[in-house]
KOLDO-669396 format. One line per 3 residues: number of its first residue (from 1); their letters; for each residue x, y, z of N, C-alpha, C. Coordinates in steps of 0.02 Angstrom, whole numbers, plus 50000, padded with zeros to 5 digits. Layout:
N
NUM> a> X:Y:Z:X:Y:Z:X:Y:Z; ...
This chain:
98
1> xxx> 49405:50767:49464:49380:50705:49491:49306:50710:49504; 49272:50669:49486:49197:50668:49491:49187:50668:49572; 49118:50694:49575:49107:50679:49675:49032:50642:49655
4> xxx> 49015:50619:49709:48960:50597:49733:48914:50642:49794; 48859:50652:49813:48824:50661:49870:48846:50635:49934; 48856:50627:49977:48816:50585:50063:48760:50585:50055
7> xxx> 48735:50562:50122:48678:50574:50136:48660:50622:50174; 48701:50658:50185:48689:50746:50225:48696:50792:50151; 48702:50755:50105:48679:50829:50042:48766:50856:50036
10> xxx> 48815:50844:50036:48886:50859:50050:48926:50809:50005; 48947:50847:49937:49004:50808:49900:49054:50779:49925; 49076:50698:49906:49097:50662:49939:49147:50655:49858
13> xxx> 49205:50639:49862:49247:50623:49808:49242:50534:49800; 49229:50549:49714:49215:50451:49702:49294:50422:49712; 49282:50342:49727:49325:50302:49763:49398:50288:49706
16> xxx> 49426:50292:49703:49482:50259:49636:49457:50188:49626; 49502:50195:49576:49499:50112:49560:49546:50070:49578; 49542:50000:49586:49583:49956:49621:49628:49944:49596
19> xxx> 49658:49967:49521:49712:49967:49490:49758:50042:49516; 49720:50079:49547:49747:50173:49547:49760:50165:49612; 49738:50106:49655:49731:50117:49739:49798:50081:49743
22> xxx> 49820:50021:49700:49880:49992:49731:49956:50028:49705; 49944:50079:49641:49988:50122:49602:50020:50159:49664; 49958:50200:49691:49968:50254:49741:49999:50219:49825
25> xxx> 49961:50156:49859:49988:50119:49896:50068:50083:49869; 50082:50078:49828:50156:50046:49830:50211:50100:49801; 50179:50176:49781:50221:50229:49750:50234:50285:49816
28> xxx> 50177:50283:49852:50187:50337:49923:50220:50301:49966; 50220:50241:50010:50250:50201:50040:50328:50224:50010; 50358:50179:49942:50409:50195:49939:50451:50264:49950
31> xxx> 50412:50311:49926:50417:50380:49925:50433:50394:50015; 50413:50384:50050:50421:50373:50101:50474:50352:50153; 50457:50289:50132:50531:50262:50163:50601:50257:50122
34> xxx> 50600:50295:50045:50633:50321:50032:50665:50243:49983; 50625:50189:49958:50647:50134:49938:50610:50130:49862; 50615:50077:49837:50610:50054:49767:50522:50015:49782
37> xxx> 50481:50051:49714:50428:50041:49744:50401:49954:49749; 50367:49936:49787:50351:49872:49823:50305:49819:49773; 50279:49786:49776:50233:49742:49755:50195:49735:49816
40> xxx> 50113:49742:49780:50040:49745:49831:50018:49671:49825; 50033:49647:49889:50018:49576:49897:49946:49553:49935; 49900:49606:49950:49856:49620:49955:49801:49685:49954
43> xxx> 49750:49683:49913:49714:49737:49923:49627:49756:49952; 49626:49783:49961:49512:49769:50014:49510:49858:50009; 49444:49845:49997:49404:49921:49989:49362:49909:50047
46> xxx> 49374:49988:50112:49323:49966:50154:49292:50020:50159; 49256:50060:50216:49224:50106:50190:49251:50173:50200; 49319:50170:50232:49370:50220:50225:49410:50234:50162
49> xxx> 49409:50196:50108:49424:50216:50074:49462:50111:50049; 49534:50108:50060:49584:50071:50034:49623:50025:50080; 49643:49974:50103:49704:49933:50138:49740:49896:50081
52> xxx> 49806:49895:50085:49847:49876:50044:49908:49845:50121; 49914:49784:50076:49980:49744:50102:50039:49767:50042; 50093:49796:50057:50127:49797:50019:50217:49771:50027
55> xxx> 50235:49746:49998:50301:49718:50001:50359:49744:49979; 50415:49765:50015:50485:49807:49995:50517:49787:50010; 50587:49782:50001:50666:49779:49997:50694:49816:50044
58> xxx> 50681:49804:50105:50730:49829:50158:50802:49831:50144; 50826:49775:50135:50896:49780:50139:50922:49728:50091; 50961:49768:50024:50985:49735:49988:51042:49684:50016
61> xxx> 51035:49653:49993:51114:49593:49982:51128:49565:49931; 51190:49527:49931:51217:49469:49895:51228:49407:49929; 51188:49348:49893:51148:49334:49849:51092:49383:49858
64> xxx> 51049:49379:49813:50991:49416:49822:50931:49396:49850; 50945:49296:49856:50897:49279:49908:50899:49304:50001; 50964:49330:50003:51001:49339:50081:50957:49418:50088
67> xxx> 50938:49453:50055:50902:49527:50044:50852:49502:50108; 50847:49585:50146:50789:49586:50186:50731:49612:50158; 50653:49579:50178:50610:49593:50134:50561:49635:50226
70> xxx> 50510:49654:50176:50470:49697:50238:50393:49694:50207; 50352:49673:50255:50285:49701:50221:50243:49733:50265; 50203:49807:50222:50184:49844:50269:50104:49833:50255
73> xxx> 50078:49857:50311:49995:49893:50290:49981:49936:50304; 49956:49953:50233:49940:50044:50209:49875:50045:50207; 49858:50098:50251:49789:50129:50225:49787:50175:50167
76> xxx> 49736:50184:50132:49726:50268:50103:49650:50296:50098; 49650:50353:50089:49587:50366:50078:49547:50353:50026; 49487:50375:49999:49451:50343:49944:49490:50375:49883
79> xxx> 49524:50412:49882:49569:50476:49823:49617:50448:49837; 49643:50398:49878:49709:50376:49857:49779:50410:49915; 49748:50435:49956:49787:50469:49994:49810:50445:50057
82> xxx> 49887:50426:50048:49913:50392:50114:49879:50394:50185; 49849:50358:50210:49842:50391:50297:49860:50375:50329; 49911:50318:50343:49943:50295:50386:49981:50227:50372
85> xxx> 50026:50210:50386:50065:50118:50374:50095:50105:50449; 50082:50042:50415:50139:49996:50484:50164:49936:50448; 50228:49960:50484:50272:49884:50465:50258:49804:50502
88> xxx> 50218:49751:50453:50186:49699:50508:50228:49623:50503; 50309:49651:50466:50328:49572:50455:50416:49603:50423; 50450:49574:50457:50538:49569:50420:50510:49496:50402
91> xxx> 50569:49490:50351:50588:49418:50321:50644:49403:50281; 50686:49378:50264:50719:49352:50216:50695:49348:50165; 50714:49367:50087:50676:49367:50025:50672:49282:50007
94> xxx> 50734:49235:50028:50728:49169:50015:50659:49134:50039; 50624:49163:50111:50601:49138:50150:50530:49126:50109; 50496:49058:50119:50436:49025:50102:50383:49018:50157
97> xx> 50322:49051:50147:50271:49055:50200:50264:48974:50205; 50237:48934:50248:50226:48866:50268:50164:48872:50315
């Protein structure tokens, strides 16, 4: 992986890309909570690196609109490296934002 400088003279690893940041945000999450990986329903580069909103399948059902849905926010670092989530929403998969 290529690095960059700081400004203290100290290799800094370059940032991924916004296609590699939501791969790694919706593949570690799952990996995690041990589920089927999510769809990134939001993504922002800040200067920590990554935030990702990402969306999973809590709890299957039948119908499949009756399924519990979950969306979390993930940080990662600029390499892509989990640093922390929180779960900020249950829902019903039927359910329509308004």
């Amino acid at each position: 992986m290529a690095t960059k400088e700081s400004g203290d003279g100290t290799p800094e690893p370059e940032r991924i890309s916004a296609a590699a940041a939501m791969r790694h945000a919706s593949g570690q999450l799952a990996e995690l909570l041990g589920s089927e990986r999510g769809a990134v329903s939001a993504l922002r580069a800040t200067d920590d690196g990554w935030t990702a909103d990402v969306e999973v399948v809590e709890i299957e059902r039948i119908p499949d609109t009756a399924s519990v849905m979950a969306s979390y926010h993930v940080d990662l670092d600029p390499r892509g490296q989990l640093m922390g989530y929180e779960r900020t929403r249950r829902y019903a998969k039927g359910q329509i934002d308004r």
